[in-house]
C-alpha positions as CSV (number, residue, x, y, z in Angstrom):
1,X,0.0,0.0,0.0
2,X,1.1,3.8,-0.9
3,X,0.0,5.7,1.7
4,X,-1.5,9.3,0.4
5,X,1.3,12.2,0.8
6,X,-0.1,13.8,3.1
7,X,0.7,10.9,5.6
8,X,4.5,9.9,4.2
9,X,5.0,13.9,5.2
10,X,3.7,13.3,8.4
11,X,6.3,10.4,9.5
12,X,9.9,10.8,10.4
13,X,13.1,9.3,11.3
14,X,15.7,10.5,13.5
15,X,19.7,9.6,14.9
16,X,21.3,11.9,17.0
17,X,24.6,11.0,18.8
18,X,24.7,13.5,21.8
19,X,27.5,13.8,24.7
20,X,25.9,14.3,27.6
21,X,25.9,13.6,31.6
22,X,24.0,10.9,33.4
23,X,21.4,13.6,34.7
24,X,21.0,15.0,31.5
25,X,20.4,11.4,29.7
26,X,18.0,10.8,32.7
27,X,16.2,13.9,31.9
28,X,15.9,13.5,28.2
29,X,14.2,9.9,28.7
30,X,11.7,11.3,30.8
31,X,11.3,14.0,28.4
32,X,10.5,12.1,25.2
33,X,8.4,9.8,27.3
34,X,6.3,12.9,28.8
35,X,5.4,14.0,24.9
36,X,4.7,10.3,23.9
37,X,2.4,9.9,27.1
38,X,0.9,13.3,26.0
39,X,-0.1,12.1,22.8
40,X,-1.2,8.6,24.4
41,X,-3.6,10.3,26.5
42,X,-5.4,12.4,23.7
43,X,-5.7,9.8,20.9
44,X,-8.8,9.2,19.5
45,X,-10.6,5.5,19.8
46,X,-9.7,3.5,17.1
47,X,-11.5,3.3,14.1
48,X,-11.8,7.1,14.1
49,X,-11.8,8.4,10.3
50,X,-8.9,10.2,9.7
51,X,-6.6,8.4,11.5
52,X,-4.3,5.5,11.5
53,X,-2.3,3.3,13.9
54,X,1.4,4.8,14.1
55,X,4.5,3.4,16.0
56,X,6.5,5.5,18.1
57,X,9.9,4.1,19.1
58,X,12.3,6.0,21.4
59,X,15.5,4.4,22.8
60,X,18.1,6.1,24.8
61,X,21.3,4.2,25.1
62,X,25.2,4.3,26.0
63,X,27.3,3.7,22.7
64,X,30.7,3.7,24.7
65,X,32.4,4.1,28.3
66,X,31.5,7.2,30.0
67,X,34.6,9.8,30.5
68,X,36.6,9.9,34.0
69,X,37.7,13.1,35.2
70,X,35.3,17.0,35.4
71,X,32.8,18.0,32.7
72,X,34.2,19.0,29.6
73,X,38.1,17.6,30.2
């Protein structure tokens, strides 16, 4: 199936490598889970006309040892 253009706008894909601390990874998590609950909470019943059934997926991971020594040596 070809889904109309409108739609294949809508969607994205995303990679971001980021350096950042453990608080800060903490807080980004939380983040992108806040927006995703956000949505969760106002989607309409499926079934709705309109709409369709869309996959979210969200990881937040370590790719490599964390530094030693104070922020930004």
């Amino acid at each position: 199936m070809r889904w109309p253009a409108p739609w294949r706008d809508a969607t994205q894909l995303s990679n971001s490598r980021l350096v950042l601390t453990a608080e800060q990874v903490r807080a980004l998590g939380e983040e992108l889970l806040a927006v995703v609950n956000r949505y969760e909470q106002g989607q309409a019943p499926a079934g709705t006309p309109g709409t369709a059934r869309v996959v979210v997926h969200t990881d937040v991971f370590l790719t490599g040892e964390p530094s030693e020594g104070p922020p930004g040596s």
